[in-house]
Each structure stands twice: as C-alpha cells, then as structure tokens.
Backbone bond lengths (Angstrom), bond angles and torsions (degrees), N, CA, C in turn:
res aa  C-N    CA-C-N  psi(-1)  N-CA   C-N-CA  omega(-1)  CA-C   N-CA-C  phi
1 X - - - 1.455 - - 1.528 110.59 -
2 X 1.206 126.79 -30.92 1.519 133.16 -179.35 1.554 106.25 -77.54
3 X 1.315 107.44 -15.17 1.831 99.24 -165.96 1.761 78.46 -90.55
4 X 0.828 127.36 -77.36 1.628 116.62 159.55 1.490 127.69 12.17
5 X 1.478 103.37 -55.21 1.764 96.89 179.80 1.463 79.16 -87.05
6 X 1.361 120.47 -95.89 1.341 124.84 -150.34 2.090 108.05 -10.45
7 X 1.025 102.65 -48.74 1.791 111.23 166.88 1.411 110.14 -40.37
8 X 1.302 104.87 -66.23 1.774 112.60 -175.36 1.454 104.04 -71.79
9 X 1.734 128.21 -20.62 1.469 92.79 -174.49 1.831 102.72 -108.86
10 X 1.620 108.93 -0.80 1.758 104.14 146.05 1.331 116.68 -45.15
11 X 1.523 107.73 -62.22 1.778 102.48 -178.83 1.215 142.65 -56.29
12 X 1.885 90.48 -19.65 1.311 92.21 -179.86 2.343 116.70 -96.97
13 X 1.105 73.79 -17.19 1.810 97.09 155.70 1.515 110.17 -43.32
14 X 1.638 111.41 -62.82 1.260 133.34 -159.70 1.691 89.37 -49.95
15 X 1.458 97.93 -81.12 1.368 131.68 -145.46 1.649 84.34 -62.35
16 X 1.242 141.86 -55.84 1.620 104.88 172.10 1.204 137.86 -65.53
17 X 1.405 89.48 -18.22 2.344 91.15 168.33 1.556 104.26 -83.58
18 X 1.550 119.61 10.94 1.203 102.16 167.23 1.766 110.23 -116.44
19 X 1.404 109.42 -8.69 1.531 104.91 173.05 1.830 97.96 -94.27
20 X 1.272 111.45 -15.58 1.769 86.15 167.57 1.203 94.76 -90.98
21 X 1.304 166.48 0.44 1.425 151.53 158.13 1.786 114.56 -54.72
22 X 1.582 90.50 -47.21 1.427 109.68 -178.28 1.360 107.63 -74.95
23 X 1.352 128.44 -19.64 1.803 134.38 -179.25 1.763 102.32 -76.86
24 X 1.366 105.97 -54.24 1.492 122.75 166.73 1.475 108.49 -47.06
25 X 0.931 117.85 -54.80 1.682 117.20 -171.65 1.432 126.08 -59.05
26 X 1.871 85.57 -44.22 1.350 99.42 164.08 1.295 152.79 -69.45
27 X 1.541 100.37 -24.45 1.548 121.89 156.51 1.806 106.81 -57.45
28 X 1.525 101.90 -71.35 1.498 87.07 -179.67 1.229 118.94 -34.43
29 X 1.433 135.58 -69.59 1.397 142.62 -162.60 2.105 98.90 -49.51
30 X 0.878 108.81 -45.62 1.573 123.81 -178.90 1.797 105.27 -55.22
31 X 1.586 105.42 -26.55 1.725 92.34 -174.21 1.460 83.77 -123.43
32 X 1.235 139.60 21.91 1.313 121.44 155.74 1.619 109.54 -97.42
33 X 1.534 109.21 -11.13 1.606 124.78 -170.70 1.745 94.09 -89.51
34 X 0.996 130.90 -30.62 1.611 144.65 163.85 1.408 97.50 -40.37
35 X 1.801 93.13 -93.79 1.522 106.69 -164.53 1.701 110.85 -56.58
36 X 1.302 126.81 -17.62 1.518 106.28 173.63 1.582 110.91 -88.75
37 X 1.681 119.48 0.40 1.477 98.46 176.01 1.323 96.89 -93.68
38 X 1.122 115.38 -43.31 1.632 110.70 176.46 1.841 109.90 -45.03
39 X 1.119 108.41 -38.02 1.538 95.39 -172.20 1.902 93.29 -82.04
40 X 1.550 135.81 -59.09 1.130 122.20 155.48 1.963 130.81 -2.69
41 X 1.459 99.29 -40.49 1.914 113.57 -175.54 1.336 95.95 -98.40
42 X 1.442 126.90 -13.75 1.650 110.32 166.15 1.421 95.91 -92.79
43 X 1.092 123.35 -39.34 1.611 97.86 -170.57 1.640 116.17 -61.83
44 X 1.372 109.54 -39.82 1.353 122.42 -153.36 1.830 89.94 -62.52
45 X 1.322 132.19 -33.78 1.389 147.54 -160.34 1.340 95.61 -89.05
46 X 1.476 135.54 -28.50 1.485 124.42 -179.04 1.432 105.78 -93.38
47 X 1.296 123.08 -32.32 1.403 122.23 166.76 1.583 117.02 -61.39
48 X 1.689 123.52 -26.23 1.282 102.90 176.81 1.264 109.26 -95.52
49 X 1.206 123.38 1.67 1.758 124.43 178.21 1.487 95.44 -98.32
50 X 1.236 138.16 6.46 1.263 135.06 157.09 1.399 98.59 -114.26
51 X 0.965 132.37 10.56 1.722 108.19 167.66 1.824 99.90 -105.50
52 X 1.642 109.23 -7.70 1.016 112.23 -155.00 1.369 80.62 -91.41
53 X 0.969 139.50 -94.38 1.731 143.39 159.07 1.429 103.38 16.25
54 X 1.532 118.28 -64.63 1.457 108.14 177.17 1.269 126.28 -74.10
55 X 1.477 112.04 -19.35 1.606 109.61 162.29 1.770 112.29 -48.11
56 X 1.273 102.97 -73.56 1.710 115.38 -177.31 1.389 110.61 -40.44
57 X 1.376 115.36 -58.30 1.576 116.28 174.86 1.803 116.11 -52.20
58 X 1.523 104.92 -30.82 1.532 97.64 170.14 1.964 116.89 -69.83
59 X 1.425 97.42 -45.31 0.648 93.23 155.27 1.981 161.21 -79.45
60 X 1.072 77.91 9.93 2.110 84.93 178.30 2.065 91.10 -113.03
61 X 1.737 110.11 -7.87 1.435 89.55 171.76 1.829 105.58 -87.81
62 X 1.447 112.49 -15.17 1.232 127.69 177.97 1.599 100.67 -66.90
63 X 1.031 133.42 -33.21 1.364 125.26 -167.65 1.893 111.47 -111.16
64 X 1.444 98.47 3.68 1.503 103.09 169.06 1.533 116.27 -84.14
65 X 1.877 92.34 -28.17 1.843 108.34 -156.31 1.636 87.20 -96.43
66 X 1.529 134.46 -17.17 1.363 114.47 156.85 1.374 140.58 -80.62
67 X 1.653 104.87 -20.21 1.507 114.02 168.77 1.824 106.64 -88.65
68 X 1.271 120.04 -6.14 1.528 108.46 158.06 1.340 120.79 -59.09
C-alpha cells in the first residue's frame, strides 16, 4: 500500500514541476508577445511616414510633369 502512495505522490511531484515549467514558459512567450507588438507599432509608423513621403514625392513629380 505505501509503494502505492509513494507512486501517486512521484506523479504528483512530476506534474507540478511540469505546470511551473509551463507557468515559466509562459511568461517568457507573454514578454516576447509584448516586445514584438511593440516592435510591430514601430514598424507599422515608419512604413506610413514612408508611404507618406512617397505619396508627396509622387505627387510634386505629378505637378512638375503638368506645369511642363
């Protein structure tokens, strides 16, 4: 009957060094999901200040090739 618990309380040993593994894991994944939207909201902001730039530049070559 004792080899019995000692069995059930190995497993149960296991199974919390494996949900704090999985708590740990999950934090990481949680601040790598941070830092890539934050880096995602700088990019998304340099791409529209460069689309914005190329708007104007299309346009002031648009208004050179009508006063030619």
């Amino acid at each position: 009957m004792q080899d019995s618990f000692d069995i059930l309380e190995e497993k149960v040993k296991k199974a919390a060094e494996l949900v704090k593994k999985l708590r740990r894991d999950n934090k990481s994944l949680d601040d790598q999901l941070k830092d890539s939207k934050a880096k995602l909201a700088e990019a998304e902001k340099k791409l529209a200040a460069l689309e914005a730039q190329m708007g104007d530049a299309a346009g002031s070559s648009a208004k050179i090739f009508i006063i030619a």
